[in-house]
C-alpha positions in Angstrom: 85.0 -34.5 -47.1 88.1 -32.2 -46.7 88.3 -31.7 -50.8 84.9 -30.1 -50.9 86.0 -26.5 -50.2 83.1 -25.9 -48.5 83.0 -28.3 -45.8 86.7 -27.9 -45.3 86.0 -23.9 -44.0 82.9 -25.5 -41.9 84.8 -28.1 -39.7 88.7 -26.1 -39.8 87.6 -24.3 -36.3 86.4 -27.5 -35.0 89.2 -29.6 -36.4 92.1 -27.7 -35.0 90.3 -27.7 -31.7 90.7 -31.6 -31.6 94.1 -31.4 -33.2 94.7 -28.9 -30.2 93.5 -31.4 -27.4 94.7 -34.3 -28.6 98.2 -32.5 -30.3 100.8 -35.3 -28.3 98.8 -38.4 -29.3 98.2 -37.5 -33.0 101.8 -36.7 -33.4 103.2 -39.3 -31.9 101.0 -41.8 -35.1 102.6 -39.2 -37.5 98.9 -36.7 -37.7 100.0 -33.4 -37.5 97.3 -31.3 -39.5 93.9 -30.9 -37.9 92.8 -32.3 -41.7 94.1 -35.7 -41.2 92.8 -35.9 -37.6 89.4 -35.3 -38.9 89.6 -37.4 -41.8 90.9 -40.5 -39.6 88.2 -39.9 -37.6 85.9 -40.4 -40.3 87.3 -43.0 -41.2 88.2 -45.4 -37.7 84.1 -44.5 -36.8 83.1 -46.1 -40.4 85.4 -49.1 -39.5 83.5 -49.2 -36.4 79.8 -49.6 -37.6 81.2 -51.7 -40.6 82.8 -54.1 -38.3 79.8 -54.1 -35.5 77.2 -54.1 -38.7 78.8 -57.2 -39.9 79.3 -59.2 -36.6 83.1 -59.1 -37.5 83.8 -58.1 -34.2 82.9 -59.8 -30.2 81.8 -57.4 -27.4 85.1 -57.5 -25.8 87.5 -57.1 -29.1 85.3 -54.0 -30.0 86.1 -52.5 -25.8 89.4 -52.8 -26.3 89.2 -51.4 -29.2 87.4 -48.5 -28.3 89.8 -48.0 -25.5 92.9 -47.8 -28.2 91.1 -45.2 -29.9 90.5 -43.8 -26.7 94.5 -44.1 -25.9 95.6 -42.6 -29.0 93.6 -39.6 -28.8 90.3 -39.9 -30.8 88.0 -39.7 -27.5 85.1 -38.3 -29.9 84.6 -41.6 -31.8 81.7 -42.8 -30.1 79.7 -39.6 -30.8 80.8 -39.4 -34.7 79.6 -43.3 -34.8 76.8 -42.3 -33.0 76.4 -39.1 -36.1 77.7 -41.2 -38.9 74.7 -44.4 -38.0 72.5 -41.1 -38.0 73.9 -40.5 -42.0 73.3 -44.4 -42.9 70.0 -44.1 -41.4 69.0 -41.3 -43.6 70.5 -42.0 -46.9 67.2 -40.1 -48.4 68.2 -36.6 -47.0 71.7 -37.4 -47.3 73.0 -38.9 -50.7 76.6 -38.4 -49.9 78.6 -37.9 -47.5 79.3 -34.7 -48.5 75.7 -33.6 -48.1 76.7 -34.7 -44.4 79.0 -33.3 -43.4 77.2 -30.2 -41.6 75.8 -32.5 -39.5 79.6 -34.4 -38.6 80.3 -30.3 -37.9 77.4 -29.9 -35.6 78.3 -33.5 -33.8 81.7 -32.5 -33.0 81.0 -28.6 -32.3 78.9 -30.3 -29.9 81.5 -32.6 -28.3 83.6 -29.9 -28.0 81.4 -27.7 -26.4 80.4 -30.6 -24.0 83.7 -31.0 -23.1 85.0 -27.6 -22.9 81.7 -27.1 -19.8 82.8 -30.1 -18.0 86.5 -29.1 -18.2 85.2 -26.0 -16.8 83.5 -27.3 -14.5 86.1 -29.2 -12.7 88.4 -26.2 -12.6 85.3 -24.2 -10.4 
């Protein structure tokens, strides 16, 4: 989490890259800091798995869902619910979240990456 000083300077570089690409939607919902973008990222992926977890959601509301997120610029959700089912999963090696939180680093270091090569590769 962004209050442990350490896992703040790990994810900064990666969180003001996603700020960066997705600068007009988050400031349109009031997120202007690469911090909050993160931490609401965190947080609409846990409302995700809580919601799919429970059955609270059908098939369709949870697509149209995922497309809002899409729409309002948090494209990387489905790999940080992918990450974050990864953390639930392993409760064992991970007893917080804060213990995590390399790994939510490395899943969105790779998303960026990813995307960064395919955006490249459409301007070839």
């Amino acid at each position: 989490m962004l209050d442990n000083a350490n896992n703040a300077a790990l994810i900064e570089k990666v969180g003001q890259r996603l700020y960066m690409w997705s600068q007009p939607e988050m400031n349109n919902q009031a997120y202007n800091d690469w911090r909050i973008v993160i931490n609401e990222s965190i947080v609409r992926a846990i409302v995700f798995i809580y919601m799919m977890d429970n059955g609270l959601i059908t098939k369709q509301t949870l697509n149209e869902m995922f497309n809002e997120t899409w729409r309002n610029g948090f494209r990387w959700t489905p790999e940080l619910v992918n990450s974050l089912r990864h953390y639930a999963n392993n409760r064992d090696k991970y007893k917080t979240l804060n213990d995590y939180y390399p790994e939510i680093v490395k899943c969105l270091s790779q998303y960026i990456t990813t995307e960064a090569t395919r955006m490249q590769n459409a301007l070839k």
